[in-house]
The first five atom37 places (N, CA, C, CB, O) and aatype in JSON, in Angstrom:
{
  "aatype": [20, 20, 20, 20, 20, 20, 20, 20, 20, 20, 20, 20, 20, 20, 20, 20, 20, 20, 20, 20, 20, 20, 20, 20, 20, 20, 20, 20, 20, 20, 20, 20, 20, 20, 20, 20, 20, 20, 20, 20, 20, 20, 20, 20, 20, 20, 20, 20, 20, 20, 20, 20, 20, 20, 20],
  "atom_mask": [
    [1, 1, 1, 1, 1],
    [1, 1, 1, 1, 1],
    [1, 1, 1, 1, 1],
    [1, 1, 1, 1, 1],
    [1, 1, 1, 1, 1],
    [1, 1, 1, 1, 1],
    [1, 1, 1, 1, 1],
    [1, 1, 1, 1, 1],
    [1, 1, 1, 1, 1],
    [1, 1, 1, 1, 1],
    [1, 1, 1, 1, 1],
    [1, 1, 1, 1, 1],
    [1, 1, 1, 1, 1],
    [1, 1, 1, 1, 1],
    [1, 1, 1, 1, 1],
    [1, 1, 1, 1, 1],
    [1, 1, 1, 1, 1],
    [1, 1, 1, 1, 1],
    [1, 1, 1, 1, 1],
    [1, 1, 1, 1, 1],
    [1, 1, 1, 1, 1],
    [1, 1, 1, 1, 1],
    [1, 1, 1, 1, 1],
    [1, 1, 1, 1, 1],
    [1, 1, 1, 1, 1],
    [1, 1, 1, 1, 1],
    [1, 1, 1, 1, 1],
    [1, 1, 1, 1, 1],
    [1, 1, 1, 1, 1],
    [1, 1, 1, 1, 1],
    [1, 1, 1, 1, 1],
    [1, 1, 1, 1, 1],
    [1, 1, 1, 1, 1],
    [1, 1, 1, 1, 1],
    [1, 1, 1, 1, 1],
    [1, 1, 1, 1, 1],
    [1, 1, 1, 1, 1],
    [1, 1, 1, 1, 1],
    [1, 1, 1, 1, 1],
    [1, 1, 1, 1, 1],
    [1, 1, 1, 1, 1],
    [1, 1, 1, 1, 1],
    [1, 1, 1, 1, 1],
    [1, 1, 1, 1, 1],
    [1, 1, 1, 1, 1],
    [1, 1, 1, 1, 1],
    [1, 1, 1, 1, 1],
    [1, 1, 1, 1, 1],
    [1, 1, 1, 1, 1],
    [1, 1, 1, 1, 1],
    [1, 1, 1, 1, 1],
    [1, 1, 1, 1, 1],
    [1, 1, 1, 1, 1],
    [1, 1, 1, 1, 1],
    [1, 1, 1, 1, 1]
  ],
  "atom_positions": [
    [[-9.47, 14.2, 5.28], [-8.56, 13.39, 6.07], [-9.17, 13.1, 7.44], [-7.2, 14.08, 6.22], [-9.09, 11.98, 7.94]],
    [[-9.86, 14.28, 8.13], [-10.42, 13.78, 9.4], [-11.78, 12.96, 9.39], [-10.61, 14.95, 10.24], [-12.21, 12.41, 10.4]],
    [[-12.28, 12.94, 8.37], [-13.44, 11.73, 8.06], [-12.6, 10.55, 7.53], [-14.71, 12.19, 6.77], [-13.35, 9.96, 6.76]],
    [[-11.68, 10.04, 7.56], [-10.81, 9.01, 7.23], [-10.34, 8.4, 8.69], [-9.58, 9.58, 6.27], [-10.32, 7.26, 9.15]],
    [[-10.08, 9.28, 9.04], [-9.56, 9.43, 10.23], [-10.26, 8.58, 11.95], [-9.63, 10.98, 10.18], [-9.8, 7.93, 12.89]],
    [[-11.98, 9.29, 11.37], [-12.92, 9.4, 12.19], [-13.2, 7.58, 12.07], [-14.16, 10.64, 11.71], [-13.03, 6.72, 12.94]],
    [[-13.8, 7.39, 10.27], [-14.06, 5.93, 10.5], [-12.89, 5.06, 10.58], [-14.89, 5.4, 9.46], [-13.34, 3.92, 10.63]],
    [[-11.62, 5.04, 10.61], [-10.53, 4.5, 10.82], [-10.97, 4.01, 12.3], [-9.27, 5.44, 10.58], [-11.05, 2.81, 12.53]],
    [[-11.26, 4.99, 13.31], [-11.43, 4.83, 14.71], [-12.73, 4.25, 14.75], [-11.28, 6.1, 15.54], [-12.6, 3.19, 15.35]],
    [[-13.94, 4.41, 14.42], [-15.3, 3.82, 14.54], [-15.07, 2.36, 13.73], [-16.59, 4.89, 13.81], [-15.8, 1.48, 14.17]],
    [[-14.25, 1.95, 12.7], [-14.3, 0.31, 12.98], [-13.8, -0.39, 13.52], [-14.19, -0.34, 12.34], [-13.89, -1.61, 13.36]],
    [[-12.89, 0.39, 14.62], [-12.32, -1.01, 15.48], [-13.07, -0.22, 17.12], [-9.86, -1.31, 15.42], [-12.42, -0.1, 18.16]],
    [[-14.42, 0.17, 16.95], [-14.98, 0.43, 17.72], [-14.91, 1.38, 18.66], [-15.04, -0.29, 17.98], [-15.65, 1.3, 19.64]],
    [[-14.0, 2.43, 18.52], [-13.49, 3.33, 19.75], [-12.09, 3.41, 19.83], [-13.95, 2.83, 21.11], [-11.57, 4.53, 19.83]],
    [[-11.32, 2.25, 19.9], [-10.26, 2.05, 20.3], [-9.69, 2.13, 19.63], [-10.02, 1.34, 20.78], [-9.75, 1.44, 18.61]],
    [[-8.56, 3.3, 19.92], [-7.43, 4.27, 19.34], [-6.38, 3.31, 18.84], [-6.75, 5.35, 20.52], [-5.91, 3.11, 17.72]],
    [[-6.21, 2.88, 19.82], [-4.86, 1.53, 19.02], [-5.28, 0.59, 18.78], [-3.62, 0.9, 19.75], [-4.37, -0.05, 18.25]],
    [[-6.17, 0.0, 18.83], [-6.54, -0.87, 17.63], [-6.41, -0.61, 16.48], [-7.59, -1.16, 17.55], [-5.79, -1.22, 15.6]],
    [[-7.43, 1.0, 16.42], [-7.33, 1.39, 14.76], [-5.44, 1.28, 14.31], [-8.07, 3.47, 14.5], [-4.91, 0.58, 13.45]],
    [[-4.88, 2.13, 15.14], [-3.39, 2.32, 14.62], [-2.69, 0.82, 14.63], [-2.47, 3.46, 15.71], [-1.61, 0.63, 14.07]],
    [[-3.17, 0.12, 15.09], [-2.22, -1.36, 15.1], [-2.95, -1.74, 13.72], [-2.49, -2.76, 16.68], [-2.11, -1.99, 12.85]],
    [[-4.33, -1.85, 13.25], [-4.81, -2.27, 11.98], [-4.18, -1.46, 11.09], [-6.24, -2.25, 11.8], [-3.96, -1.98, 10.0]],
    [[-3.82, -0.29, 11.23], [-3.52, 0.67, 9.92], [-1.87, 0.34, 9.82], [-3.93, 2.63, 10.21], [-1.2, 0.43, 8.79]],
    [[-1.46, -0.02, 10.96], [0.17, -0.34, 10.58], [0.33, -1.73, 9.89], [1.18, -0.39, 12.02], [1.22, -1.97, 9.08]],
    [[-0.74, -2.74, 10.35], [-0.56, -3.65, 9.83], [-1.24, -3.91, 7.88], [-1.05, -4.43, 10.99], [-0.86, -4.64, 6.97]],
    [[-2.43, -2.82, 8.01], [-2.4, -2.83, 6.47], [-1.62, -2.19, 5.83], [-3.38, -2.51, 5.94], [-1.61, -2.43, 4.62]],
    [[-0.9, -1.37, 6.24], [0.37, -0.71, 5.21], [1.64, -1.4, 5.24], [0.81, 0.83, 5.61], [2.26, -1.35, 4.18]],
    [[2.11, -1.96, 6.07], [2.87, -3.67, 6.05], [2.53, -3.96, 5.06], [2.51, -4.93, 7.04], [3.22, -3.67, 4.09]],
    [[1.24, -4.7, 4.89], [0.75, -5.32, 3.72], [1.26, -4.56, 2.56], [-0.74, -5.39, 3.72], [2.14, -5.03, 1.85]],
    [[0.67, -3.25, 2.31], [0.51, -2.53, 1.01], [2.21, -2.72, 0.38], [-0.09, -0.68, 1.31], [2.67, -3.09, -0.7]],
    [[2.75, -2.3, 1.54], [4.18, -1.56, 1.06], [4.91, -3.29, 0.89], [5.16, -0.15, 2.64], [5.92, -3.21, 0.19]],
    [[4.68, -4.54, 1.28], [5.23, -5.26, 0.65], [4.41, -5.69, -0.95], [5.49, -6.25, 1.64], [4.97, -6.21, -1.91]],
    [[3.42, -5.43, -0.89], [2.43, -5.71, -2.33], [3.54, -4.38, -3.25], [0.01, -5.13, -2.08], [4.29, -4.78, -4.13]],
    [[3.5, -3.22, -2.98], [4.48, -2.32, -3.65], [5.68, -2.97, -4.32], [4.99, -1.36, -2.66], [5.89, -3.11, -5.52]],
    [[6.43, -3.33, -3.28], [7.75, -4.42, -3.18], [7.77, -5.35, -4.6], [7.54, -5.63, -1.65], [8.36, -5.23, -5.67]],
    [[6.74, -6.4, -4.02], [6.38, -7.46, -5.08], [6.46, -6.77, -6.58], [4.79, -8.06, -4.78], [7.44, -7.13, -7.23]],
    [[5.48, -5.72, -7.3], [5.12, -5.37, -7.84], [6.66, -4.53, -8.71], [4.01, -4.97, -7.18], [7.03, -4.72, -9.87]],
    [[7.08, -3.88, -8.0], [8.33, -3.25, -8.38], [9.93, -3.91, -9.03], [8.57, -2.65, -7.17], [10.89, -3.54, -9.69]],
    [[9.39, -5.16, -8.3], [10.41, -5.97, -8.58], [9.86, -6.81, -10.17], [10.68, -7.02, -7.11], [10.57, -6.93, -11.17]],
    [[8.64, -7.24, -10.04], [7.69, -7.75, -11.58], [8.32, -6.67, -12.4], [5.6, -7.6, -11.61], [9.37, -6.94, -12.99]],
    [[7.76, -5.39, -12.5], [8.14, -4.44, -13.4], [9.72, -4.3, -13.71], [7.6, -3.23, -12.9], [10.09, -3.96, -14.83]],
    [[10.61, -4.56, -12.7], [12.05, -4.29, -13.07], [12.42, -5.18, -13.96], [12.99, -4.33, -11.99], [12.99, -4.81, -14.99]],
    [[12.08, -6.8, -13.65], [12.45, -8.02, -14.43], [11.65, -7.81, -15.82], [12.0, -9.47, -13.6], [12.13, -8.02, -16.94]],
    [[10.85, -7.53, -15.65], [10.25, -7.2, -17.18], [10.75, -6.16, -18.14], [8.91, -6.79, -17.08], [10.78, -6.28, -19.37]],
    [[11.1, -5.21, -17.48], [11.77, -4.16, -18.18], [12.68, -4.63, -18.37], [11.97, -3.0, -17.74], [13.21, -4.31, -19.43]],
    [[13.48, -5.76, -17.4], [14.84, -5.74, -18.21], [15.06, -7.17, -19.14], [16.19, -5.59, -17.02], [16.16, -7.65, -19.43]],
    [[13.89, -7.65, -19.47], [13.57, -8.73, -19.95], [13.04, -8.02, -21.71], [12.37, -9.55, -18.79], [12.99, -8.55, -22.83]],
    [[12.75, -6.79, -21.28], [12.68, -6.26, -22.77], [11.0, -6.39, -22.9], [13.69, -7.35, -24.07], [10.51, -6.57, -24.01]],
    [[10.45, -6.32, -22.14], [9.16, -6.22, -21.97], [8.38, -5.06, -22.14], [8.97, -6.58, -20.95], [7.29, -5.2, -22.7]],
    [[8.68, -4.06, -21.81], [8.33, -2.66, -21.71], [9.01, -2.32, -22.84], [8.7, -1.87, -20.42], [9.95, -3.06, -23.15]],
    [[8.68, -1.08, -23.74], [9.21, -0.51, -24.56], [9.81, 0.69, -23.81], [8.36, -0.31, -25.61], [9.12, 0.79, -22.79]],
    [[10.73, 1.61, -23.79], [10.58, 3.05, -23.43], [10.12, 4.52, -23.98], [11.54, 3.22, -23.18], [10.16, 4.78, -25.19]],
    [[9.81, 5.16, -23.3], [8.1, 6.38, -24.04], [9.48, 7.14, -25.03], [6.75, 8.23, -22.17], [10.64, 7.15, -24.6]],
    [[9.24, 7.5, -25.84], [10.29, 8.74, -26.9], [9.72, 9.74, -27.04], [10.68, 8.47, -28.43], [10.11, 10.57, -27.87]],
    [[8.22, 10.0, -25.97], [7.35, 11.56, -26.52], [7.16, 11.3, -27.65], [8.06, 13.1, -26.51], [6.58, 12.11, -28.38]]
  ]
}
């Protein structure tokens, strides 16, 4: 985690909030791509798309 951490901070050159303003703004991103994605899978499942597992 602290080598994640480390180059998180070495690509926006040093600067501490930069890195944290880029990392808030790519998890914005992620967590609406999540969103999107969750909602595909619900309509499909209830579209009869998915089977459900019986073990």
């Amino acid at each position: 985690m602290e080598a994640a951490v480390d180059q998180a901070i070495a690509a926006c050159d040093g600067d501490m909030r930069s890195a944290i303003r880029t990392l808030i703004v790519a998890n914005d991103y992620l967590e609406s791509e999540v969103s999107k994605l969750m909602e595909a899978v619900c309509h499909a499942y209830v579209r009869g798309r998915f089977q459900t597992y019986s073990g």
